[in-house]
Structures are given as structure tokens and as C-alpha cells.
C-alpha positions in Angstrom: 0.0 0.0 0.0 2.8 2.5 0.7 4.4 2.0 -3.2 0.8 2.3 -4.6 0.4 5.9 -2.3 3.7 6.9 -3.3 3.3 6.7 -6.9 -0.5 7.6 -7.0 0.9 11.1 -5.0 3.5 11.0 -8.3 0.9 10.7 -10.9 -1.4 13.2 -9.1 1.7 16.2 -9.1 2.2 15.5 -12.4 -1.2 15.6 -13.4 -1.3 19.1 -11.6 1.8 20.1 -13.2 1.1 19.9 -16.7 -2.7 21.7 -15.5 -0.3 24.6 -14.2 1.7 24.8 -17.3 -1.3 24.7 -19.4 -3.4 27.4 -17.4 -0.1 29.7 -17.6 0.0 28.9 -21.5 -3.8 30.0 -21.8 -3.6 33.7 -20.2 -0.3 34.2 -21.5 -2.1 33.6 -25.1 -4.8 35.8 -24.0 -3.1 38.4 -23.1 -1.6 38.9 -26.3 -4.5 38.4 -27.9 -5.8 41.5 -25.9 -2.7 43.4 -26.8 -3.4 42.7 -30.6 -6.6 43.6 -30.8 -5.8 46.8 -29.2 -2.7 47.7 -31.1 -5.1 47.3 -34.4 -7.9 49.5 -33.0 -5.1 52.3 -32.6 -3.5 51.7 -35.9 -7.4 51.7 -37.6 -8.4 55.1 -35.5 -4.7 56.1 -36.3 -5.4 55.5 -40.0 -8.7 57.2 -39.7 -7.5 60.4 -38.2 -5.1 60.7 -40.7 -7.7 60.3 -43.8 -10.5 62.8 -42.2 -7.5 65.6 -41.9 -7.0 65.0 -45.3 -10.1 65.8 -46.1 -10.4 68.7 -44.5 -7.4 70.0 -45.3 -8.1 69.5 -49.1 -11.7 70.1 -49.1 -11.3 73.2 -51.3 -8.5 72.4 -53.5 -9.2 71.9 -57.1 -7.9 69.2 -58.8 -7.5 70.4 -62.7 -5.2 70.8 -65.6 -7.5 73.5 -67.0 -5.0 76.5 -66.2 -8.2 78.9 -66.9 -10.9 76.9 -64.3 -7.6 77.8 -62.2 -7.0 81.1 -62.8 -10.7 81.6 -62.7 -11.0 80.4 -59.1 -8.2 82.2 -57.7 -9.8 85.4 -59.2 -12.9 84.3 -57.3 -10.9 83.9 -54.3 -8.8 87.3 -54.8 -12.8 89.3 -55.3 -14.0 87.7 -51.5 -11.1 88.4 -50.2 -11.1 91.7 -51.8 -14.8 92.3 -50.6 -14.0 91.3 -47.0 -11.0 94.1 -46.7 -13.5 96.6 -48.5 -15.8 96.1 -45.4 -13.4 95.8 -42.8 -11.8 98.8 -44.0 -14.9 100.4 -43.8 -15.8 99.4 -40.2 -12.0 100.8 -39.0 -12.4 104.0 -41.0 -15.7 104.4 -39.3 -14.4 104.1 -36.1 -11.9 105.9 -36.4 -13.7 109.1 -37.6 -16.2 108.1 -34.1 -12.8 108.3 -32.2 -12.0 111.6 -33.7 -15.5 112.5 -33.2 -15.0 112.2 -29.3 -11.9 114.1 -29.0 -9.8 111.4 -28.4 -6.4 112.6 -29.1 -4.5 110.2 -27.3 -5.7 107.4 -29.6 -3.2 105.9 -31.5 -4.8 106.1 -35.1 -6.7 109.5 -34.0 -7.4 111.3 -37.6 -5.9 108.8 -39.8 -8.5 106.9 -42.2 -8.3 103.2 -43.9 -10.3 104.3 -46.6 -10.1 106.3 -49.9 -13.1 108.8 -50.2 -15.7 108.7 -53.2 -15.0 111.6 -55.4 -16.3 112.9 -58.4 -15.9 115.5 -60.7 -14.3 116.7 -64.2 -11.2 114.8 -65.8 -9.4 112.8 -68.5 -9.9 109.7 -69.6 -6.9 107.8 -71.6 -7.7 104.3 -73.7 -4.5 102.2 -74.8 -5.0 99.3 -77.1 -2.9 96.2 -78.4 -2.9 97.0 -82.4 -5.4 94.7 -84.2 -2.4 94.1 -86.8 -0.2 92.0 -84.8 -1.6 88.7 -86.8 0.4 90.1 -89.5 3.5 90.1 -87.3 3.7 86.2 -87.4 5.4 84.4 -90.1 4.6 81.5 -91.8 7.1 79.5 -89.1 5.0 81.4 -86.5 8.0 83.5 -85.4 6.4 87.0 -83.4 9.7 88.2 -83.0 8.5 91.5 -83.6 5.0 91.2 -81.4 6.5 93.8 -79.2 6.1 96.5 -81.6 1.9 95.7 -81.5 1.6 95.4 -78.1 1.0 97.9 -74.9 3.9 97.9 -72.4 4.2 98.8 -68.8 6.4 101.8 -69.6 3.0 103.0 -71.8 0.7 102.8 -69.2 3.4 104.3 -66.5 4.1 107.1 -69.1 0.3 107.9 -69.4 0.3 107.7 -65.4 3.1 109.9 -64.7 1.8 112.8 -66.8 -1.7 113.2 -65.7 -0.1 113.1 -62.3 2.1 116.1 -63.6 -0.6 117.8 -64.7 -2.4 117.9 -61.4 -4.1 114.8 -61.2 -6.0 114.3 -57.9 -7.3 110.9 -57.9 -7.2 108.6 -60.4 -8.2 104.9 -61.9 -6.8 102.4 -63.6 -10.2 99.9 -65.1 -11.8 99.8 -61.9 -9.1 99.6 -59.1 -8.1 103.3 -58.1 -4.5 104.4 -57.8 -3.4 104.2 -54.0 0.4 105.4 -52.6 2.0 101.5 -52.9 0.0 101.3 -56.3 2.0 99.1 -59.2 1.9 99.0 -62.9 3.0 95.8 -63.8 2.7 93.6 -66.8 2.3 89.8 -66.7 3.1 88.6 -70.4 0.4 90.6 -72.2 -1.7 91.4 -69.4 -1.5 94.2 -66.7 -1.2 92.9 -63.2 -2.7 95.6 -60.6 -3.2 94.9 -57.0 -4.0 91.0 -57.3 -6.0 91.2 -60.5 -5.2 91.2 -64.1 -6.7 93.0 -67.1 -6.5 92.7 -70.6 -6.6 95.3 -73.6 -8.0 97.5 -73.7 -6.7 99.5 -70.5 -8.5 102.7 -69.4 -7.1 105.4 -67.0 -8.9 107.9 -65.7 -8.4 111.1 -63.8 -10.2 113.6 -61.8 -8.6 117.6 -61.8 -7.9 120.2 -63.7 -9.1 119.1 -67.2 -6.4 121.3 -69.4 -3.5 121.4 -67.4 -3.6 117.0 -67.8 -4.4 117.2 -71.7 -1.2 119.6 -72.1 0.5 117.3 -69.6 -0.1 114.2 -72.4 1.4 116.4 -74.6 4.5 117.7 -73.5 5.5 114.0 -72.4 8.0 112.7 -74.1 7.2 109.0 -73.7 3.6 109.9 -75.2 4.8 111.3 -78.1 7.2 108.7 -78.8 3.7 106.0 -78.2 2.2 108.1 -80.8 4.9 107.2 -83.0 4.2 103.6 -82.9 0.5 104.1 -83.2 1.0 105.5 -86.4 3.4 103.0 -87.7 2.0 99.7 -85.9 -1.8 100.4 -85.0 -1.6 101.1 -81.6 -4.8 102.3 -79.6 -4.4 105.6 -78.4 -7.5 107.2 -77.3 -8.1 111.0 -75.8 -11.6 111.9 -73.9 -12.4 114.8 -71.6 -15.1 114.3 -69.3 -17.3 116.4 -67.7 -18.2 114.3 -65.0 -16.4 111.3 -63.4 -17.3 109.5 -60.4 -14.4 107.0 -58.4 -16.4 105.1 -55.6 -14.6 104.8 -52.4 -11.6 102.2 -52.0 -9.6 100.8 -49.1 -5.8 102.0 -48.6 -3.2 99.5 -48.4 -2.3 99.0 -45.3 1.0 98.2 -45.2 3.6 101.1 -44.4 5.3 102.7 -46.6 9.4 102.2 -46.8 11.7 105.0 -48.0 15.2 104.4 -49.8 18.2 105.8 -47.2 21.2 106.8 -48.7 24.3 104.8 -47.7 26.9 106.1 -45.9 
């Protein structure tokens, strides 16, 4: 009888072994089985995350090759954008003049203004024009060496510019944007760039003041008369109107300050 205890006692811590060794096996297995399922619920909510900023992020890009559809939206985009400084630089000009109003002089911005006044009154209006015979220009290998000749410049415009300003211009318009202090004439391949937008032939500048003093002002320029040259010779558009009544609506200043050149020393 003591043999058959002894080795029944064996079989019986054996038995229990291998059950402890298998229990340990079994929550070991479930505990990375918890672990997994977890790490793949954070990579999935990772992976979302990552695909809904995306979205938003891109939610108003356009996707096109169609260079126009683009430069027609970011014209769209310039004309809010444009419309929400027009208001805003409304509001501070109004608050301003309130400030003044009060007798506030210790305010900071006390009798400045954000905002260019509507004026109206006699003036000049200039018209420059590509020349219609610039098709002619092009050879048969459809060279345009000579395009330039048939096309308005920068320096035109700038030339027109400059001498109503010297013959006493007080405000002034170029199309519909109206000539501020940071105001610049630039040309973008045949298109003029002004202030975020762009224009095409023909271009238009208008100006309020002294009616004769600007028309003689055309005149005497030198850059003008040498323009005239190459209307007569290549077609340019070149057109001359006084008006007796002009009307400029009211337009935001720039806001950014003005920097001067300082002579080195």
C-alpha cells in the first residue's frame, strides 16, 4: 500500500503540473490576444484620423489641368477676399472718424483713415490698345519676334500715369481699381497685373482735376509722343476723352507702411 500511495501522489503532481503549465500557457495567449486587438484599434483610429485631416485639409483644392478653371478660381478667391477688406476697412475707417468725433487725441490712429473717399468731378480719360495688326506680325514658321512692336507695355501705361499726375491729377483709376500710394503697374506677359488682378486690352485710365492742365500734360510727355509714333506705324490704340463728369467710388488703402530708400553712408 505504501508503493501504490507513493506513486499515485506522483501521478497526481504530475497531473497538476502539466494543468499549471497549461493554465499559464492559456492567459499568457490571451493576453496577447488583448494586446493585438488593441494595437489594431489604434493603428485603424490612427489611420482614420489621418484620412478625415486629409479631407479637411483638401476640401477646397481643385484638382485640374485647365489652367483657366484655375485662374478663374483664384480670381474668385482674390474678389472675396477683396470684398472682405472693403468692409473691414470700412468698419475701421468708421471708427476711427467716431474716435475723432470724441476728441480722443490720445488714440493711436486718431485722424488717420483706412479708406479712400468717393470723389467725383471733371477729368481725362486715356484708352491704350494692343494693335489689331499684330496677326500680320507672325510668319509663316510662327516666329512673333516682332510682337512687341503691336503690343502695350508697362512703360506706356506708367508714361500715361506719370503725366496726368504732372498735370495735377487728384485721384485717379486704372479699369476699376483706383490708384493708392503702394499702387504698381505691372505687366504679366500681355496682361497688366494691378493689386491681385489682371486685365486685358483695352486698358482705361482715368483722372479727376484740372481738365487742361492734364491734356497739355499728355502732350508735352516725351514717352507719349514717342507712343504716338508707334500708333502711327503699328496700330496702336491711343484714345483722348475729356469728361465732364467722373465718379471714383470709395476704396480701401493699403495698409502696409510705406518704406523710404536711405542713402548709404
Amino acid at each position: 500500500m505504501g508503493k501504490v500511495d507513493k506513486m499515485a501522489k506522483k501521478a497526481a503532481g504530475a497531473m497538476t503540473g502539466k494543468g499549471g503549465r497549461v493554465a499559464g500557457k492559456h492567459a499568457a495567449n490571451a493576453r496577447t490576444s488583448v494586446l493585438g486587438s488593441i494595437s489594431v484599434v489604434i493603428v485603424i483610429a490612427f489611420v482614420g484620423f489621418l484620412i478625415v485631416t486629409n479631407m479637411r485639409v483638401n476640401r477646397t483644392a481643385i484638382v485640374s489641368s485647365d489652367a483657366a478653371e484655375l485662374v478663374e478660381h483664384q480670381v474668385q478667391r482674390v474678389d472675396g477676399l477683396q470684398a472682405e477688406v472693403n468692409d473691414l476697412a470700412a468698419q475701421v475707417d468708421s471708427l476711427s472718424k467716431q474716435v475723432t468725433a470724441n476728441g480722443d487725441a490720445d488714440a493711436e490712429d486718431s485722424g488717420s483713415s483706412t479708406m479712400l473717399p468717393a470723389v467725383e468731378g471733371p477729368g481725362v480719360t486715356v484708352t491704350l490698345n494692343d494693335s489689331s495688326m499684330w496677326e500680320s506680325a507672325v510668319d509663316s514658321s510662327g516666329s512673333s519676334a516682332d510682337i512687341d512692336k503691336y503690343v502695350v507695355h508697362q512703360g506706356d501705361i506708367e508714361a500715361v500715369v506719370d503725366a496726368l499726375w504732372a498735370g495735377g491729377a487728384e485721384s485717379m483709376q486704372i479699369m476699376d481699381q483706383r490708384v493708392l500710394p503702394t499702387s504698381a503697374v505691372i505687366c504679366s506677359g500681355t496682361l497688366l497685373l494691378l493689386q491681385g488682378r489682371k486685365y486685358s486690352p483695352p486698358y482705361v485710365i482715368s483722372a479727376i482735376g484740372p481738365t487742361q492742365s492734364m491734356l497739355d500734360a499728355l502732350d508735352d510727355s516725351e514717352a507719349i509722343r514717342i507712343y504716338k509714333q508707334y500708333v502711327d506705324a503699328f496700330g496702336l490704340g491711343y484714345e483722348v476723352e475729356q469728361e465732364a463728369h467722373l465718379e471714383f467710388a470709395a476704396a480701401p488703402m493699403s495698409l502696409q507702411p510705406l518704406q523710404y530708400a536711405k542713402v548709404l553712408q
